[in-house]
N, C-alpha and C positions, 0 to 999 in steps of 0.2 A: 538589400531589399528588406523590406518591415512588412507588417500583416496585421489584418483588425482580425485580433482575437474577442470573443465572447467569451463568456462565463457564467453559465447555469449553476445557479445555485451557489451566488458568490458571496452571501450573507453567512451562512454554514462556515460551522469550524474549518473544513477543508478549503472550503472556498475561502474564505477569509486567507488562508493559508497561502492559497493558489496565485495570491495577489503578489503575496510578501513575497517569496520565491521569483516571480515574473521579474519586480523589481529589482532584487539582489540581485541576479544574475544576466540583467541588462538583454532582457528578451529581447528581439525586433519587434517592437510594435509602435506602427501606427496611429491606431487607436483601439482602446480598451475598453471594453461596453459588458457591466455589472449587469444580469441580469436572475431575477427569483421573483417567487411571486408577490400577488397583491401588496400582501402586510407589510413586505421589504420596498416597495417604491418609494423611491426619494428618501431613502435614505445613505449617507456618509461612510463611505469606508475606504480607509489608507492606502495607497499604491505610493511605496516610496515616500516621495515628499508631497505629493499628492492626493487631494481628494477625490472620488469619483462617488458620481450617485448611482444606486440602482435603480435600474428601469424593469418595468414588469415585461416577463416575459412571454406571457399570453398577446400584447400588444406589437412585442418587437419585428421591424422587418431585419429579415436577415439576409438580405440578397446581396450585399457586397460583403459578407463577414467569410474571411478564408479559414480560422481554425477557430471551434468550438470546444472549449474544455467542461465535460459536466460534472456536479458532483452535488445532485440533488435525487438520489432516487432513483429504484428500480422502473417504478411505473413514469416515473417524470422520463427517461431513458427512453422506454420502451415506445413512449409516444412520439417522443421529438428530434430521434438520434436518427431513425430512417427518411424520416423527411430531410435532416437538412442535407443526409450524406446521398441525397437523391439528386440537390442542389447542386451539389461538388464540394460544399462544406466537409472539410477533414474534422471529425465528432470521436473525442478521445475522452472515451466515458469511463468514471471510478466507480457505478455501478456493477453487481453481477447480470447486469440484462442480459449481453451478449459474450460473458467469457467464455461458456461454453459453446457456443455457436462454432462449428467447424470451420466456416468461411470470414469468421473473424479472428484476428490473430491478437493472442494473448500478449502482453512484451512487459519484460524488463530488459531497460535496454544493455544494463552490464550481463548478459545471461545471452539474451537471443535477440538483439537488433537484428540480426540479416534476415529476417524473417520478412521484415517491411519492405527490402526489394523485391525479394519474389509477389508481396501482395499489392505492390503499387502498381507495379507490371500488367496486374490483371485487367483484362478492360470493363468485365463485368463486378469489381469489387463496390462495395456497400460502402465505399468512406468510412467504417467506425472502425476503431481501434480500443481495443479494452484494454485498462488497468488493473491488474489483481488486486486478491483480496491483502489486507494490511499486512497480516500477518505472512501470508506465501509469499508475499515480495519481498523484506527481507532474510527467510528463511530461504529462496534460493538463488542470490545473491552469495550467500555464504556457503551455498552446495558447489555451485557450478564447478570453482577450479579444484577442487576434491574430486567432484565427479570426473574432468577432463583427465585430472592426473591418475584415479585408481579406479574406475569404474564405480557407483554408488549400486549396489542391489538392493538396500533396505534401509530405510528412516524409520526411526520414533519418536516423534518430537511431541514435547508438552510446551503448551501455552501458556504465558499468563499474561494480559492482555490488558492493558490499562480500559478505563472507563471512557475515555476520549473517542474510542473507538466506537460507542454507543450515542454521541452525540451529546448536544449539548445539555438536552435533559439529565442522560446517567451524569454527567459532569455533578451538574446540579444537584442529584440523589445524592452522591458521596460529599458532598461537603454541607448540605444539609442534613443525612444521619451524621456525619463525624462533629460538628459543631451543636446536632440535638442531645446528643450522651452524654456532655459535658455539662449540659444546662438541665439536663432530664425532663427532655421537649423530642423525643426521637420519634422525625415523621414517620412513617409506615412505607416499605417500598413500592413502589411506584412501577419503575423503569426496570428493577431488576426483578426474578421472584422472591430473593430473600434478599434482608441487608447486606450492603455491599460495604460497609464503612470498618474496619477491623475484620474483614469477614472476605472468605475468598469461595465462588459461586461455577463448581463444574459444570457449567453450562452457557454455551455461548449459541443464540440463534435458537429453532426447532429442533424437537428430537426427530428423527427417522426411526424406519421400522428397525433397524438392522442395531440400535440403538446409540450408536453417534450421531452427532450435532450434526446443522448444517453446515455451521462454521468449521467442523474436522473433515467433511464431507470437501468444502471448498481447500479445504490445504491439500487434501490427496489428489482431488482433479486439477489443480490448476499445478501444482508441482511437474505430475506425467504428462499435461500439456505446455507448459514451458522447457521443462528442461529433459526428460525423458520417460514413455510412457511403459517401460517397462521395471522403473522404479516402485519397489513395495512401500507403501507408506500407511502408517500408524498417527494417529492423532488424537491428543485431547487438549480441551481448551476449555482454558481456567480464566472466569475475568476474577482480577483483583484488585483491590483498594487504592491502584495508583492513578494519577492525573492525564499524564500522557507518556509514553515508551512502553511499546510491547517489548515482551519478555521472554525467549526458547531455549529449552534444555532439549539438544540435538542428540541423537543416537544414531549413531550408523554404521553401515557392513559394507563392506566394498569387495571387489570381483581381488583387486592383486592390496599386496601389503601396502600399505602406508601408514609412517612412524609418527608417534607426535609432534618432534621436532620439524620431518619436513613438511607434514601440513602447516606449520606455524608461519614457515617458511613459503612455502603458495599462496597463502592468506596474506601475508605483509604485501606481497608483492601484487595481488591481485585489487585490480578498479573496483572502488566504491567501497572498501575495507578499511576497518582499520583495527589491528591486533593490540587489546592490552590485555597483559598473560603473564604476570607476574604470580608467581606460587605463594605469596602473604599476604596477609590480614589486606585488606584495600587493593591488592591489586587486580581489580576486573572492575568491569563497568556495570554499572547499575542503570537501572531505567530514568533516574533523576538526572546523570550528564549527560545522557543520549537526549536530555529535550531540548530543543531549535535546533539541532544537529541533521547533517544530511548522509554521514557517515550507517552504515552497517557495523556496529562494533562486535568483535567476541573474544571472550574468554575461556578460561579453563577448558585450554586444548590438552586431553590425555587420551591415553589407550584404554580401550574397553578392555577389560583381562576376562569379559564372558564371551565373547565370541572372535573367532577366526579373522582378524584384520577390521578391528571396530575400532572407532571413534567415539570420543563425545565432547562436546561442547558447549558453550553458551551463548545467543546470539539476542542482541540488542541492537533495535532503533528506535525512531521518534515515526511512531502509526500515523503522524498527521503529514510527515514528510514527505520519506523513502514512502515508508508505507501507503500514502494515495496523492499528495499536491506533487509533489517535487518528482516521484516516476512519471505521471503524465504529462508534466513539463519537460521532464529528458525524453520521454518519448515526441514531444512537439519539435526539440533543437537534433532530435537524430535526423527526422525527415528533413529540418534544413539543411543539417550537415549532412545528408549524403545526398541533395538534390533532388529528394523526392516529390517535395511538394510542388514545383514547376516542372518535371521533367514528363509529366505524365499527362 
């Protein structure tokens, strides 16, 4: 069976994204319908070997469309994700509109797919499913079979956060300072508050009262509602001078022992991973070969020698992937693979 998917906000890096992925991995579809606003109509963008135009999406009927992928916006979300899941449209939003909503369920699906049976079941559910934020998706991707195997009590993780993750403007910012210094033409920052080009800016999102970001804020709530809410987590987040692949230095305490050899060992063998952990010069992954990649890479797995059964690590992937196209995509082929989107 095939399905006319949409795509809000399919001119955007992620969208764009969303395309390439659909193709590579030979979605079911039907037909595929680009949609953003005004400025974006009729214009050209890649599906495979194919072209597709986008259509405005103030205009579009959606009455035969079965799955809606968004990835334009909180407030573009907040308007158009309850209508269509009013419709019967399945609206699987990379937005924070609804991750914290109780009655919507958060998913990666290497972590917590069974989550979607219990909510397809419902008869009163909302159709939306949310995608987390870039960075908690693959940071607990790389928790979970840690977690399974030795109980996790406490995270510390620090961020560093490629520019990609700010859109296509910060893109634009860092290759416009890094190409202005050389020429001694340096625009003024824009997108970020200070330069970003050679320069690394602790602060991702708004400050809160309590003085973390909201971007630390979203990796501690959506971590205890993904994977467990009796998890302590600690956060800061660094954006820095890179193009695209977020970047985590993980810390953690766990309830029983676990050695570093046999986490290495849970990690190879766990979905959606992939261990390089070589002890020299070049052996761990960098944010530069995590990009087009769909993998969750990590590195330097050792024992913390400060605390009772700690860990630490490093975890890499590509934020335009894992991080928002390619989970809402795996979240689209879970519902197919386990029957959910006809069964109900």
């Amino acid at each position: 069976m095939s399905y006319k998917v949409a795509i809000i906000g399919a001119s955007g890096n992620v969208g764009q994204e969303m395309l390439n992925i659909l193709a590579e991995r030979n979605f079911p579809i039907s037909e595929l319908i680009p949609l953003a606003s005004s400025r974006s109509n009729g214009r050209e963008l890649s599906f495979g070997e194919k072209i597709v135009k986008c259509q405005t999406l103030d205009n579009f009927d959606f009455s035969d469309i079965d799955i809606c992928l968004m990835s334009a916006g909180s407030e573009i979300a907040k308007k158009w994700a309850p209508k269509l899941g009013a419709m019967g449209i399945i609206v699987i939003d990379n937005s924070s509109a609804f991750r914290y909503d109780s009655d919507v369920p958060l998913i990666v699906p290497e972590v917590n797919v069974e989550v979607l049976d219990e909510y397809m079941a419902k008869n009163e559910r909302r159709n939306i499913i949310a995608n987390p934020n870039c960075s908690t998706a693959q940071l607990v991707v790389a928790l979970k079979p840690l977690h399974d195997a030795a109980i996790i009590k406490r995270i510390v993780v620090s961020t560093y956060q490629s520019v990609s993750g700010g859109g296509k403007a910060a893109i634009d910012e860092l290759w416009l300072q890094t190409k202005g210094i050389f020429v001694n033409d340096r625009p003024e920052p824009k997108v970020f508050p200070k330069q970003i080009a050679f320069n690394l800016i602790p602060h991702i999102d708004i400050f809160m009262e309590d003085g973390y970001t909201k971007e630390e804020w979203k990796i501690l709530a959506e971590t205890k509602k993904i994977l467990d809410p009796k998890i302590k987590v600690s956060a800061t987040a660094v954006r820095v001078p890179v193009f695209v692949g977020h970047s985590e230095a993980v810390n953690m305490e766990f309830e029983k022992p676990l050695m570093a050899d046999e986490a290495r060992e849970i990690l190879r063998n766990s979905e959606g991973i992939i261990v390089i952990d070589k002890r020299e010069a070049g052996g761990y992954i960098t944010p530069k070969e995590s990009a087009g990649e769909d993998a969750v890479y990590i590195s330097r797995i050792r024992e913390d020698l400060s605390v009772e059964n700690g860990l630490a690590m490093w975890v890499v992937s590509d934020n335009l992937r894992k991080g928002a196209a390619l989970n809402t995509i795996q979240i689209a082929e879970s519902l197919i693979e386990r029957s959910l989107l006809n069964k109900y």
